[in-house]
C-alpha positions as CSV (number, residue, x, y, z in Angstrom):
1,X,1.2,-34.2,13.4
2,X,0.1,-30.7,12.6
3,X,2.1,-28.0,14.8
4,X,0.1,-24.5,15.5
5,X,2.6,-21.8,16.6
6,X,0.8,-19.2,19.4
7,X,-2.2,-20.0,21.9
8,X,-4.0,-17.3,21.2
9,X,-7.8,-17.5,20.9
10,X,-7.1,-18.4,16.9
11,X,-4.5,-20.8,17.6
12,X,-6.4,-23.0,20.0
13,X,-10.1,-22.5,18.4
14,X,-8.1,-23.6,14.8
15,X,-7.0,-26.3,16.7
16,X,-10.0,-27.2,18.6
17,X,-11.2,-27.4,14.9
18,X,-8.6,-29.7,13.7
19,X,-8.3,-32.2,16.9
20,X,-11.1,-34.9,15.6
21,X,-9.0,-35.9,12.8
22,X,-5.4,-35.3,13.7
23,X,-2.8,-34.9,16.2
24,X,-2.0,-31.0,17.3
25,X,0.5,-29.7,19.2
26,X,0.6,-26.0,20.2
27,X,3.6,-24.3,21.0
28,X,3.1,-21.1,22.9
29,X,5.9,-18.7,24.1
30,X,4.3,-16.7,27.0
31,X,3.6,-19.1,30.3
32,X,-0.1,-18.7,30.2
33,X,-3.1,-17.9,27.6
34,X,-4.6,-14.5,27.6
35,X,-2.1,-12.1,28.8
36,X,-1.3,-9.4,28.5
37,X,-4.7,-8.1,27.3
38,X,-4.6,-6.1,24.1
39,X,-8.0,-5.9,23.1
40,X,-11.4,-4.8,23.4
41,X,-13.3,-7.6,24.0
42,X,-16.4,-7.2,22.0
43,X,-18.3,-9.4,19.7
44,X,-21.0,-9.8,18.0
45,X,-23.7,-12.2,18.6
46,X,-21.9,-13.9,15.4
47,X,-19.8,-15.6,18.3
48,X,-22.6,-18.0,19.2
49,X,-22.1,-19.8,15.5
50,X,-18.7,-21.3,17.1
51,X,-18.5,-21.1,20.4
52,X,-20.7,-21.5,23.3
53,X,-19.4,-18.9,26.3
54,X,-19.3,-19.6,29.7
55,X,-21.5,-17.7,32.1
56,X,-18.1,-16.7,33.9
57,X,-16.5,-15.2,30.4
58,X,-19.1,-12.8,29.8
59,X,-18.2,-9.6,31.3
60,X,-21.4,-7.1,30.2
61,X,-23.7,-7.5,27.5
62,X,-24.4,-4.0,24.8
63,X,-27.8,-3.2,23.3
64,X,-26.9,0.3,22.2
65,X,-24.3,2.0,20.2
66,X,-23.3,5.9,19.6
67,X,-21.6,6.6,16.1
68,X,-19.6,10.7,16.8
69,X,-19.4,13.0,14.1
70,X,-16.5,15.7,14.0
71,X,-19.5,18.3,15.4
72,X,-20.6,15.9,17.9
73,X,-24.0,14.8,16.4
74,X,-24.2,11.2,16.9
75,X,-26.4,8.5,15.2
76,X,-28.0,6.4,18.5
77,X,-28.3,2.8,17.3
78,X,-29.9,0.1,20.0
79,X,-29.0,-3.7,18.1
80,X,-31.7,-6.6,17.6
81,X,-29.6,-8.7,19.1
82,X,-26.5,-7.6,22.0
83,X,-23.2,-7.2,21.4
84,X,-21.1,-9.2,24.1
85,X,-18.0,-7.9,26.5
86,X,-15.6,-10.8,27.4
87,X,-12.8,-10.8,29.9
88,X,-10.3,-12.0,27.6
89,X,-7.6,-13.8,29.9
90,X,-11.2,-16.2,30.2
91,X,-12.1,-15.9,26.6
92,X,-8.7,-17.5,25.5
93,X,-8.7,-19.5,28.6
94,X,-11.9,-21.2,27.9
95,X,-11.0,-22.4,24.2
96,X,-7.8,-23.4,25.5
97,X,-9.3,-25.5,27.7
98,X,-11.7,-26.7,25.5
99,X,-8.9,-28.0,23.1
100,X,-6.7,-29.5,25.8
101,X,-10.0,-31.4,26.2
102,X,-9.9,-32.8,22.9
103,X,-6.8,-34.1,22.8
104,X,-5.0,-30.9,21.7
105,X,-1.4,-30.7,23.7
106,X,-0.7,-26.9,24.3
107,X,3.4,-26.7,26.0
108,X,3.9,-23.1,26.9
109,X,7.1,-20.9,27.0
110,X,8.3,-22.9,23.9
111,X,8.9,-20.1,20.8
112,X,9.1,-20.9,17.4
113,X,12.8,-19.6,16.5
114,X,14.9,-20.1,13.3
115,X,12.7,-22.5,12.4
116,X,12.8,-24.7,15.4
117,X,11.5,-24.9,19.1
118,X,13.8,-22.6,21.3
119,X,13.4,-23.6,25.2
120,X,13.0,-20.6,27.1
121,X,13.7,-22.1,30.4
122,X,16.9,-23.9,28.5
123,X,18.3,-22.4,26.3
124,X,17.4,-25.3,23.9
125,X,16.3,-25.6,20.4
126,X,14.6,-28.7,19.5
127,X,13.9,-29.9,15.7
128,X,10.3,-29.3,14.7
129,X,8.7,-31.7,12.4
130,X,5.6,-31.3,10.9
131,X,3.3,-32.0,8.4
132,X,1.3,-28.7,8.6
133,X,2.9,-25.2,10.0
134,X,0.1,-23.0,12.0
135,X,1.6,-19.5,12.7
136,X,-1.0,-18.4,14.7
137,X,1.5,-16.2,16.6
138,X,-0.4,-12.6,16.1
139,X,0.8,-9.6,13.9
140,X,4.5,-9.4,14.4
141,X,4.4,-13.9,13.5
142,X,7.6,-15.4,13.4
143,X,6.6,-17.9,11.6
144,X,5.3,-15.7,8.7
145,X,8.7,-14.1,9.0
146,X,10.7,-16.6,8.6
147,X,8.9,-18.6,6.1
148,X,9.5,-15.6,3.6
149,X,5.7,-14.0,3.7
150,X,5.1,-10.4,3.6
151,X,5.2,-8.2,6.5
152,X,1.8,-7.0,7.5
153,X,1.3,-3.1,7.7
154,X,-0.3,-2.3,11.2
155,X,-2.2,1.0,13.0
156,X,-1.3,1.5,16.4
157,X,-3.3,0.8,19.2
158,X,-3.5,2.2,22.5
159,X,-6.2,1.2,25.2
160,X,-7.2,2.8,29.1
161,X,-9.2,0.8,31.6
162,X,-11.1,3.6,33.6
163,X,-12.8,3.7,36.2
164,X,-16.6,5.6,35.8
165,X,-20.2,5.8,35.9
166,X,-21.4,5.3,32.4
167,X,-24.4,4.4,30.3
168,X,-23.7,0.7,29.3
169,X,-23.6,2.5,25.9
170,X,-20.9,2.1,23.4
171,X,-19.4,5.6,21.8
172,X,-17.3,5.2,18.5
173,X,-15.2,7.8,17.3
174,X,-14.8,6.9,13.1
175,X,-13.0,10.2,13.0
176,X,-10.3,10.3,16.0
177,X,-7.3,8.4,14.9
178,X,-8.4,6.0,12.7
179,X,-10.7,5.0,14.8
180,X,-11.7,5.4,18.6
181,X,-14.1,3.7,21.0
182,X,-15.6,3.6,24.8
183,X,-16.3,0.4,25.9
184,X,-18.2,-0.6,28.7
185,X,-16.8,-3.5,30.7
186,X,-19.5,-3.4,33.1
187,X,-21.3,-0.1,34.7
188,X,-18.7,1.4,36.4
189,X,-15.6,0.8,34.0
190,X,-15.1,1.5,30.4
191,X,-12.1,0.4,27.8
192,X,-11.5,3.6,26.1
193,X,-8.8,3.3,22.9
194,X,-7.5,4.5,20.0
195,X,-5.9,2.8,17.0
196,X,-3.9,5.3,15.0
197,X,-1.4,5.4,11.7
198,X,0.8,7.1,14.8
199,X,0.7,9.3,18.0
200,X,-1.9,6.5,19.6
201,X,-1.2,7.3,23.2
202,X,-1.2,10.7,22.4
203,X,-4.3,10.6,20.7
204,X,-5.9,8.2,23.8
205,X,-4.7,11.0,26.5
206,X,-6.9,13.5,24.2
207,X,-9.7,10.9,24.1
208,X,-9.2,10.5,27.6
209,X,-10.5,14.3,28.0
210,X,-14.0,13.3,27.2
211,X,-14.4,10.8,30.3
212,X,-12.0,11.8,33.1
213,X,-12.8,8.7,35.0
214,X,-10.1,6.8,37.1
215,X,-7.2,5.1,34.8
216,X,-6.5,1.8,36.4
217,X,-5.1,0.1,33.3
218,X,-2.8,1.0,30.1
219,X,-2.8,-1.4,27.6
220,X,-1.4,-1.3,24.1
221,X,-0.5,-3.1,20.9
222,X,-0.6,-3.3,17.0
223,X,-3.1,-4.0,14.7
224,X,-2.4,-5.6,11.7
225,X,-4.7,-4.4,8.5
226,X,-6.0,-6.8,6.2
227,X,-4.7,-6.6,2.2
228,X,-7.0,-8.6,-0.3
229,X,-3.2,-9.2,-1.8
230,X,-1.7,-10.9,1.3
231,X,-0.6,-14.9,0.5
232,X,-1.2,-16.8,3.8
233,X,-0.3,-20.2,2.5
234,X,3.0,-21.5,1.3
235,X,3.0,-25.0,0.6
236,X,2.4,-26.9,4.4
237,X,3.0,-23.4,5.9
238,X,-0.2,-21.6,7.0
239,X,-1.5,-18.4,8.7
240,X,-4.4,-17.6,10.5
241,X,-5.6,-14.9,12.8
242,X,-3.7,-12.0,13.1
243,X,-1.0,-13.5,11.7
244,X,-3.3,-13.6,8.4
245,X,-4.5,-10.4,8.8
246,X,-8.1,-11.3,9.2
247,X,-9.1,-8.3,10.4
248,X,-11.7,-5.8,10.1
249,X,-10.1,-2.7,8.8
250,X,-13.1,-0.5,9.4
251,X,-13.2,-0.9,13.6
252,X,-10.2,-3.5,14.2
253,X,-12.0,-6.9,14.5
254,X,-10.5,-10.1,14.5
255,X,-11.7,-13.2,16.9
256,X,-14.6,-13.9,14.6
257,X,-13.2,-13.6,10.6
258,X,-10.4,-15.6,11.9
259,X,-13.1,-17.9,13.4
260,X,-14.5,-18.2,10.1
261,X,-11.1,-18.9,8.6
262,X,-10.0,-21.4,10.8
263,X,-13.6,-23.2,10.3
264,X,-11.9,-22.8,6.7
265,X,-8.7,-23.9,7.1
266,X,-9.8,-27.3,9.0
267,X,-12.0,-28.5,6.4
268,X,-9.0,-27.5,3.7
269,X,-6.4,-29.8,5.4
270,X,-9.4,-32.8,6.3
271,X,-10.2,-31.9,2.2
272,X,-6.7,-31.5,0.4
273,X,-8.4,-28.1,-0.4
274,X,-6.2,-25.1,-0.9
275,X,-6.5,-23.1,2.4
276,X,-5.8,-19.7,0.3
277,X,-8.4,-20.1,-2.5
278,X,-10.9,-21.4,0.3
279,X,-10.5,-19.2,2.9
280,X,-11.3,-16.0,-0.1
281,X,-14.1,-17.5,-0.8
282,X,-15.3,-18.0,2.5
283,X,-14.7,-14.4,3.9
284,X,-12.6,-12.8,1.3
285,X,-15.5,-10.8,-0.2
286,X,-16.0,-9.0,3.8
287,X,-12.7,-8.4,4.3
288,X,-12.4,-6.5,1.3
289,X,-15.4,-4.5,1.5
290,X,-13.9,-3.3,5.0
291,X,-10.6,-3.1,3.3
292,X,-12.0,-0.4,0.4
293,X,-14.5,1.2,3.3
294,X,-11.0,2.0,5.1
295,X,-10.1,3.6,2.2
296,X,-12.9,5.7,1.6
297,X,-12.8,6.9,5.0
298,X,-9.1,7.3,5.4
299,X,-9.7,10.3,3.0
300,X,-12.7,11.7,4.7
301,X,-13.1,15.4,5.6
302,X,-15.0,16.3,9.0
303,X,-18.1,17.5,6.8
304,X,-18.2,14.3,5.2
305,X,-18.0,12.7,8.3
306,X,-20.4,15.0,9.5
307,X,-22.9,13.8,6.9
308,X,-22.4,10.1,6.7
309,X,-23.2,10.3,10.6
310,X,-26.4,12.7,9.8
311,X,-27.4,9.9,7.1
312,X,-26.7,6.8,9.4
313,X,-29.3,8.8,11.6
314,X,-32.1,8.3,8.7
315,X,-34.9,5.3,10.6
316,X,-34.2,3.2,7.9
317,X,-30.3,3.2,7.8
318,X,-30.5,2.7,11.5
319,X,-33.1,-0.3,11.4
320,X,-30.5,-1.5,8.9
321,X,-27.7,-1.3,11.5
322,X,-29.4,-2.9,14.1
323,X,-30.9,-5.8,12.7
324,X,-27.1,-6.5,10.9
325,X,-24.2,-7.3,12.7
326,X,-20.6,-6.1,11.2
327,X,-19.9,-9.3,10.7
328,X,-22.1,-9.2,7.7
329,X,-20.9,-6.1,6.0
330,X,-22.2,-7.1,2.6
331,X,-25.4,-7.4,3.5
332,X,-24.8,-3.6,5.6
333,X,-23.9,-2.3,2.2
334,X,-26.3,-3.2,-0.1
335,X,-29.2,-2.5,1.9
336,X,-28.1,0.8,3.0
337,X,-27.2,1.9,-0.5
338,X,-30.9,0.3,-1.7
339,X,-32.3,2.6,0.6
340,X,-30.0,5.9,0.4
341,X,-28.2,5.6,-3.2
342,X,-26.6,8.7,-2.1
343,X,-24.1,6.7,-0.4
344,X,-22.3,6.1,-3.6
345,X,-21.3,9.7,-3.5
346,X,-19.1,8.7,-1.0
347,X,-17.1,6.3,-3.4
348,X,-15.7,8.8,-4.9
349,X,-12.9,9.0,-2.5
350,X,-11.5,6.0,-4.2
351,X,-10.8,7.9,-7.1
């Protein structure tokens, strides 16, 4: 028996992943998957590699994206192939479905709690016993908590359903916040947010300036940030997702790295691998180059964003965004810095 803590999009796919060779149960403390909805909903076409969407799931399609600069010069960039919107009550739905179909048993309103199964509705604990631990229960995980791992450090996030004409164009903001974005959900709505060291909502209500369009949804949560240094196995104890911190630090990204780990993780447990060596070698080497890009840009100036956005605007730095996906940040990189060396400059901020 292998026990996943938290039906989350990560927890289910992990265990969709797992369910040919063993027997999974999921233990989820909210009564249904997908709510509340604290995220953006975007992937990339990366998505396709593990799961095939529904028809119903997709919410809009994105063939262009707009990357601000502090003097509001953008760099215009119209991807090879779209990015995709999901409703993500479906999203999680879907792969929870698709796991219950496999044999996967998912009980909900069940929390993992000192170590055992607390019974919402009952006020009971029931002993847990099982060969593998999945904490697959997000950024504030229980069971990383109380299996002795290290607290993840986290940006705030802060998100607005609107309601307004737009573009079908995504805006991103590297300098607001840490980060902010306009997303459209379909032609009429977008998901405008903010993820922030502090101040989020404050920062969203300032963001909130630029679009004035109808506000029919707050939404808000943490983000964990990924650390190179972060263990995320202890002996049968293991954590994926955002529980792991799999997570893009430059733009917040999560469904498909995790993806990748559990992919990772499943073969590790059918293998006798170790989960942490495996999973670092699998997508250690992106996460980290996001991890280091954070840094950089965590010390940038407005003129430096200012130039970075004027040099992402070169042809060949934007054929280079659009035909790569973030997904594949190495291959970003290198290619960019083959084609503007300049871009080194910039790594100087590390020092």
């Amino acid at each position: 028996m292998i026990t996943i803590i938290g039906a989350g999009p990560i927890g289910t796919y992990t265990a969709l992943k797992l369910a040919k060779y063993n027997e999974i149960i999921i233990y989820e403390k909210k009564k249904v998957s997908g709510t509340p909805i604290q995220c953006t909903g975007i992937l990339t076409d990366s998505i396709k590699e593990h799961i095939k969407l529904k028809k119903e799931v997709i919410a809009n399609k994105i063939n262009t994206t707009r990357i601000y600069a502090p003097n509001n010069k953008y760099a215009e960039i119209n991807f090879k192939k779209p990015n995709i919107i999901v409703h993500r009550d479906l999203f999680d739905q879907q792969i929870a479905n698709e796991a219950e179909d496999k044999g996967v048993i998912i009980k909900y309103n069940l929390e993992y709690r000192d170590s055992k199964i607390y019974d919402r509705d009952n006020n009971k604990y029931s002993k847990l016993d099982s060969k593998y631990l999945i904490g697959a229960d997000g950024p504030n995980s229980m069971v990383a908590k109380e299996n002795g791992f290290i607290k993840n450090e986290f940006l705030q996030g802060a998100q607005a359903v609107i309601k307004i004409k737009n573009e079908n164009i995504v805006d991103f903001y590297p300098h607001i916040g840490t980060y902010a974005w306009a997303v459209p959900e379909d032609e009429q709505h977008l998901r405008v947010g903010v993820a922030a060291t502090k101040n989020a909502k404050r920062i969203l209500d300032l963001v909130l300036k630029k679009y004035k369009g109808k506000i029919k949804e707050i939404q808000g949560g943490i983000i964990p940030l990924y650390n190179p240094q972060r263990q995320i196995q202890k002996n049968n104890v293991l954590l994926i997702g955002d529980a792991a911190a799999q997570i893009k630090n430059t733009t917040g990204g999560g469904i498909i790295p995790s993806m990748r780990a559990a992919d990772t993780l499943a073969e590790a447990i059918k293998n006798k691998q170790d989960y942490q060596k495996s999973v670092k070698k699998k997508i250690g080497r992106e996460l980290w180059i996001h991890y280091k890009a954070r840094q950089v840009a965590d010390k940038f100036k407005d003129k430096d964003w200012n130039e970075i956005i004027a040099i992402a605007n070169d042809e060949k730095i934007k054929n280079i965004l659009a035909k790569r996906n973030r997904d594949n940040i190495t291959k970003i990189v290198s290619e960019a810095i083959i084609r503007k060396p300049s871009l080194l400059l910039f790594a100087r901020k590390l020092i």
